[in-house]
C-alpha positions as CSV (number, residue, x, y, z in Angstrom):
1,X,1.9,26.6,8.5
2,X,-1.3,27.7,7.6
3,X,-3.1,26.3,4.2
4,X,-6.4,25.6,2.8
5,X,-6.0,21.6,2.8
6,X,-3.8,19.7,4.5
7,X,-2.4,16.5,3.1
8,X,-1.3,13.7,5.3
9,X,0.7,11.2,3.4
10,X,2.7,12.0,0.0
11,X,1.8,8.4,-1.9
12,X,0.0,8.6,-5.2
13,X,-3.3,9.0,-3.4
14,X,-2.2,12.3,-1.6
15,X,-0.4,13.5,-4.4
16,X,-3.0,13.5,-6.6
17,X,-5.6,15.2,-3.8
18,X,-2.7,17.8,-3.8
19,X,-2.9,18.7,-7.5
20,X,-6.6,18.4,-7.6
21,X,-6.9,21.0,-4.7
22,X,-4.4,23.2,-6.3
23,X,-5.8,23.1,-9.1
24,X,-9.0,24.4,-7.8
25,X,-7.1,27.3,-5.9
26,X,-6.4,26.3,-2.5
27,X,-3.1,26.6,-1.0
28,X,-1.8,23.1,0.2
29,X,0.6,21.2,2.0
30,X,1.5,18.3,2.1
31,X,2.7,16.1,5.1
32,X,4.8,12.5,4.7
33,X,6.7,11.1,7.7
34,X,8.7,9.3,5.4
35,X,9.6,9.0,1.2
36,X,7.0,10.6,-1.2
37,X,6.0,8.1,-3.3
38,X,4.5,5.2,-0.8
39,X,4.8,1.8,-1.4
40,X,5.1,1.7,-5.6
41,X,9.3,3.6,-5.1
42,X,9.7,-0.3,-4.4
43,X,8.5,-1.1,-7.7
44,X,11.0,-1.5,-10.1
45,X,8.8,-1.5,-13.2
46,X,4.9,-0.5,-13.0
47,X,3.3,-1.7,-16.2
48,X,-0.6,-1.2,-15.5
49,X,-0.8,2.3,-15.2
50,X,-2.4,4.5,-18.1
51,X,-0.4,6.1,-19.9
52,X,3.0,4.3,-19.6
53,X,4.1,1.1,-21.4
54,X,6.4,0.6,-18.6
55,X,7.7,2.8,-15.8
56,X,9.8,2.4,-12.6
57,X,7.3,2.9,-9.6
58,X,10.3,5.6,-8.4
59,X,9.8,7.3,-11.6
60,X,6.4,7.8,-11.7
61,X,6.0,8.6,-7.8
62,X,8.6,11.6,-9.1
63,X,6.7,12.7,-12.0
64,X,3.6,13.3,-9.9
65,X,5.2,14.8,-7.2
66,X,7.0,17.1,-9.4
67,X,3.5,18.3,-10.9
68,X,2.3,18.9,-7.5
69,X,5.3,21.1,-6.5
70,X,5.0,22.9,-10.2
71,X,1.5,23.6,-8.7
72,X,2.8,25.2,-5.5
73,X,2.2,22.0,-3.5
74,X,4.0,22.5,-0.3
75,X,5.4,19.6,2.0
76,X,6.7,18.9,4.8
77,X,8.4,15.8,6.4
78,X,7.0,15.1,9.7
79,X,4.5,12.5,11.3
80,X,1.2,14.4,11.9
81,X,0.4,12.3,15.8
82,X,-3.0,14.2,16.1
83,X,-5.8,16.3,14.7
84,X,-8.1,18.9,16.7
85,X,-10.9,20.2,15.4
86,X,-11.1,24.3,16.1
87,X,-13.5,27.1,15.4
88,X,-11.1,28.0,12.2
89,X,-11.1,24.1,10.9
90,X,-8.1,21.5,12.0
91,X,-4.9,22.0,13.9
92,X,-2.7,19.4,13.4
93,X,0.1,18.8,15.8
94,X,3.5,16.3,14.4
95,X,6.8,15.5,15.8
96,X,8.2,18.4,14.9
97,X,5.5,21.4,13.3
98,X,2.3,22.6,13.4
99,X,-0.2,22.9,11.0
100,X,-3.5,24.5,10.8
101,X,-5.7,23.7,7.8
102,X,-9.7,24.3,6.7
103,X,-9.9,21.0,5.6
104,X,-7.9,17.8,5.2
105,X,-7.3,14.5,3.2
106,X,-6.3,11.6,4.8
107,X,-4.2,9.3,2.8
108,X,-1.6,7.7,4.9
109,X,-1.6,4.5,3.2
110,X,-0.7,1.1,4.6
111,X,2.0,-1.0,5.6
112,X,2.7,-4.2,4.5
113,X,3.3,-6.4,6.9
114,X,7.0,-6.8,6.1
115,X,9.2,-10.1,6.4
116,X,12.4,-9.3,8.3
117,X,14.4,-12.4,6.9
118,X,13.8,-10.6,2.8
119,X,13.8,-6.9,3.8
120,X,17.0,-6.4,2.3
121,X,15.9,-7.6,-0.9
122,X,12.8,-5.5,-1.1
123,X,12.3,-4.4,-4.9
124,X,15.0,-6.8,-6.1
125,X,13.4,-9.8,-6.5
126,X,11.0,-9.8,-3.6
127,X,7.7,-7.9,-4.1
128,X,4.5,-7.0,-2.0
129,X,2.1,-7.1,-4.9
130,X,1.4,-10.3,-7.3
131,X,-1.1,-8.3,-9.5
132,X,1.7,-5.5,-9.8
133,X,4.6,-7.5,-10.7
134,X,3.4,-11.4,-11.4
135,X,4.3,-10.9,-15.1
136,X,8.2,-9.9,-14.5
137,X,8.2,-14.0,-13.7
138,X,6.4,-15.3,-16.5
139,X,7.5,-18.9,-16.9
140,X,9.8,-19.2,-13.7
141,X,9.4,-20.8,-10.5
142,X,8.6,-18.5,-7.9
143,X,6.9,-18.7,-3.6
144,X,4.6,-16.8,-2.1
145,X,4.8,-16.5,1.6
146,X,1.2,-16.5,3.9
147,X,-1.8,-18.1,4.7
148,X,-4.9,-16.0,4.3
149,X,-6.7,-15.2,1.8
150,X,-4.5,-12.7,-0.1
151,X,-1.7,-15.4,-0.3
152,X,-3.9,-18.1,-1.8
153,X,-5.5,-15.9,-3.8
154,X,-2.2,-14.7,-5.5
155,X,-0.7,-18.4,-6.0
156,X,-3.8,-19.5,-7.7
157,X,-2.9,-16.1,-10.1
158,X,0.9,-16.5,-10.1
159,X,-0.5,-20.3,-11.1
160,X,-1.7,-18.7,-14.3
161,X,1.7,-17.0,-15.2
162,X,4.4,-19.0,-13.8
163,X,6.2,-22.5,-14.3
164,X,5.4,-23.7,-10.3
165,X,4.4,-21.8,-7.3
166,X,5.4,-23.0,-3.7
167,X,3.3,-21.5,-1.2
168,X,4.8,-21.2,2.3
169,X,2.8,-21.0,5.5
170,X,3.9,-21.5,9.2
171,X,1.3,-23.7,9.8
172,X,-1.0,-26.3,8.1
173,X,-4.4,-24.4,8.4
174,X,-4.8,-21.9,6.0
175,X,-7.3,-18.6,6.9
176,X,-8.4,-18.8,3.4
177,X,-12.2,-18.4,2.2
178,X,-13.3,-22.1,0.9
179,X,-13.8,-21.5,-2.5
180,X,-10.5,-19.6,-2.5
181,X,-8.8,-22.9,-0.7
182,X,-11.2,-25.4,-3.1
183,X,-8.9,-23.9,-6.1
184,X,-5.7,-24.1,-4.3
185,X,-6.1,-27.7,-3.1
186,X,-6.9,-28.5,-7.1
187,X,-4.0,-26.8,-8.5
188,X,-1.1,-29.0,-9.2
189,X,1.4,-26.2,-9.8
190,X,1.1,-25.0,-6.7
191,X,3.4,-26.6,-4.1
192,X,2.4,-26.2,-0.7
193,X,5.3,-26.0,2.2
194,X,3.3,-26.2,5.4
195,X,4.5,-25.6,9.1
196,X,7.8,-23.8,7.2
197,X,8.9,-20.4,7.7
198,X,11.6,-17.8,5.9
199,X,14.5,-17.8,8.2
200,X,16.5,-16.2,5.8
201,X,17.5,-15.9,2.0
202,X,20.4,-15.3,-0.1
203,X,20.9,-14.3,-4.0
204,X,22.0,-17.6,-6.0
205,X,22.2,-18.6,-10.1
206,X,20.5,-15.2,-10.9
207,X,17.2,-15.4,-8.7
208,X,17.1,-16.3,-5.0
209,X,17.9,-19.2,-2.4
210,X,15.1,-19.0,0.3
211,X,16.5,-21.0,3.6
212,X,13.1,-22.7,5.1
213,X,13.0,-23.8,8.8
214,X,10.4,-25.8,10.1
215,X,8.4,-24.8,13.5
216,X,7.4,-28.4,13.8
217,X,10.9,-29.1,14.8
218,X,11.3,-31.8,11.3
219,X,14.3,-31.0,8.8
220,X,14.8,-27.7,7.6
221,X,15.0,-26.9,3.5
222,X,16.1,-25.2,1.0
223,X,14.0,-23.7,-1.9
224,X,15.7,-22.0,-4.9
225,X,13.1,-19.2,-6.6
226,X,13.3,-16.2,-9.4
227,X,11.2,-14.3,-6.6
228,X,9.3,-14.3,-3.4
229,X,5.6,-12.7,-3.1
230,X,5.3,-11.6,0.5
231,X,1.6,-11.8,1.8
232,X,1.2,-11.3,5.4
233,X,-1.6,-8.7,5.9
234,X,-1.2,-5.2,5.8
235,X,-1.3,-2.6,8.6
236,X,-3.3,0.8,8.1
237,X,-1.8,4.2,9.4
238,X,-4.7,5.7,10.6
239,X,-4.9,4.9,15.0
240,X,-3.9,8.8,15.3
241,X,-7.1,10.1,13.4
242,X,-9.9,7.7,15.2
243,X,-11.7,10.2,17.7
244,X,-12.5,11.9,14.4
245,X,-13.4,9.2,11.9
246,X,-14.8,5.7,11.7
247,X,-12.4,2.6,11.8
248,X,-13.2,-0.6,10.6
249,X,-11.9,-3.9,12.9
250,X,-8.7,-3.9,10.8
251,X,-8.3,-0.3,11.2
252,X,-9.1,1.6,7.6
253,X,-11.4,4.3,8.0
254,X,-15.0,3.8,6.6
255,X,-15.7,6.1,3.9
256,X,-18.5,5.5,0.8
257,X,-17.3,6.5,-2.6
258,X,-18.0,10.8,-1.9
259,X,-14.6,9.7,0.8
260,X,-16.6,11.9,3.8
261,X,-15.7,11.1,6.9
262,X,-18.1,11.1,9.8
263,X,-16.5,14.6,10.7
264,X,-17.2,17.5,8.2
265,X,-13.9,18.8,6.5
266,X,-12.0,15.3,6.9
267,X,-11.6,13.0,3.8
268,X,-10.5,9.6,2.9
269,X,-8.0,8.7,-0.1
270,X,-6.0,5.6,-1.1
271,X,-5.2,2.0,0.2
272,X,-5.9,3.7,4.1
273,X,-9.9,3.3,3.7
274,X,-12.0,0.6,3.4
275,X,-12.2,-1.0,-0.2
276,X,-12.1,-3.9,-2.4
277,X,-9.4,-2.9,-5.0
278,X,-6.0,-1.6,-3.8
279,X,-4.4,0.1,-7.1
280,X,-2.4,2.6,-8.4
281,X,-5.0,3.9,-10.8
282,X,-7.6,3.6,-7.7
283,X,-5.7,5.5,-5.4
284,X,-5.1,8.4,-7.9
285,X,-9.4,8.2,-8.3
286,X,-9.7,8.5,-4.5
287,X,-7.1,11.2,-4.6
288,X,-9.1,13.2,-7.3
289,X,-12.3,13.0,-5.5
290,X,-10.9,14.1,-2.3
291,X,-8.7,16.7,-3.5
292,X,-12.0,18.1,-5.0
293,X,-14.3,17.3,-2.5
294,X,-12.1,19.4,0.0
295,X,-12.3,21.8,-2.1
296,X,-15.9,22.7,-2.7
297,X,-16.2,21.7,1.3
298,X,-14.1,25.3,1.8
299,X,-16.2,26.7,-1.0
300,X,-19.5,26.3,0.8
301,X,-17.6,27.4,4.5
């Protein structure tokens, strides 16, 4: 297919470059290689967005993609495995199609780094984000699993909200900065379950039974929780795209706020690019500026 601006990835990020672009008159596709939405479909409520008291993170992934496709927002489902840059602009080649665009937005997201043994509970009482859905627990016992600085950093905030916190990590060191770890080590509602890991988990008395075993070969446990916080590092989509764009060590592409890449016609949006905050409301920012920074690129062609 031929457009304007391609879209890689259909999360809130791409979606919103999508309308953005339309908006200014470019024809565009979009390209997900799996649900539109991303990550927040596993939300089941999504209370810190503007503009809605509360909202199902499937519900609002819908009402944005259903303003892109009133737009004339194209997509396709396929994996885009490479971009080439040509004398008209980008081809890029998936699974599956062929697209060739005059600019593009990368927003492929990330990945959580899932936890097999609580996959099927995903969005039923086991979340990715603390910030997202801490406040569903208000009051209740919950464990976050991890040791770096994302896991420490949302006990001490689930600290704040709920009855008791345990925190489970496979080992005894934690990869946390020491400010970060100062403020754990001081916080009595936070129950540390060192050298333990998830080996599986089952739903009991309304919230969940987590089975613990230990990998220092002592007695396993048992741990009964309203929900489990998984925080194990996330994994950016992005190894296809890095002849034509900067990666940092983890692998998000470096971008500054105008979301250029180092190759003219190729922007950045959303949780796949180098930042501090990793929101809704932040990838729908990124989305706007790169929806509208592709544009004016084609303007000036």
């Amino acid at each position: 297919m031929n457009c304007d601006i391609a879209i890689i990835g259909a999360g809130i990020a791409g979606m919103t470059a999508a309308i953005y672009a339309a908006r200014a008159g470019k024809s565009v596709v979009m390209i997900e290689k799996e649900a539109v939405g991303g990550q927040i479909t596993l939300s089941p409520r999504v209370e810190n967005y503007p503009g809605f008291k509360e909202i199902s993170g499937l519900d609002l992934a819908d009402n944005v993609f259903n303003q892109a496709l009133s737009l004339g927002v194209n997509l396709d489902v396929d994996e885009v495995r490479s971009i080439e840059k040509t004398d008209e602009g980008f081809k890029l080649t998936g699974s599956y199609t062929e697209h060739t665009a005059k600019a593009v937005v990368i927003a492929t997201g990330l990945k959580h780094r899932r936890l097999e043994a609580a996959a099927a509970f995903e969005g039923e009482g086991v979340s990715y984000c603390a910030v997202c859905d801490g406040m569903f627990y208000r009051g209740k016992t919950v464990a976050v699993v991890g040791g770096g600085n994302t896991a420490v950093s949302d006990a001490l905030y689930l600290a704040d909200i709920c009855e008791k916190v345990y925190l489970i990590h496979r080992r005894s060191g934690y990869r946390a900065e020491k400010a970060v770890l100062d403020r754990l080590l001081a916080n009595e509602k936070i129950i540390r379950l060192e050298n333990k890991v998830i080996d599986s988990m089952e739903n009991a008395d309304g919230g969940k039974l987590l089975h613990l075993k230990d990998t220092q070969g002592g007695a396993d446990t048992d741990v009964a929780v309203a929900g489990l916080f998984v925080a194990l590092g996330h994994i950016p989509q992005n190894d296809a795209f890095k002849d034509l764009v900067d990666l940092d060590e983890f692998g998000f592409v470096r971008a500054g706020e105008e979301l250029l890449t180092k190759t003219p016609g190729i922007f950045v949006a959303g949780d796949c690019r180098e930042k501090t905050v990793r929101q809704l409301t932040t990838a729908a920012s990124d989305g706007a500026s790169a929806g509208l920074a592709a544009a004016k690129y084609i303007d000036n062609l």
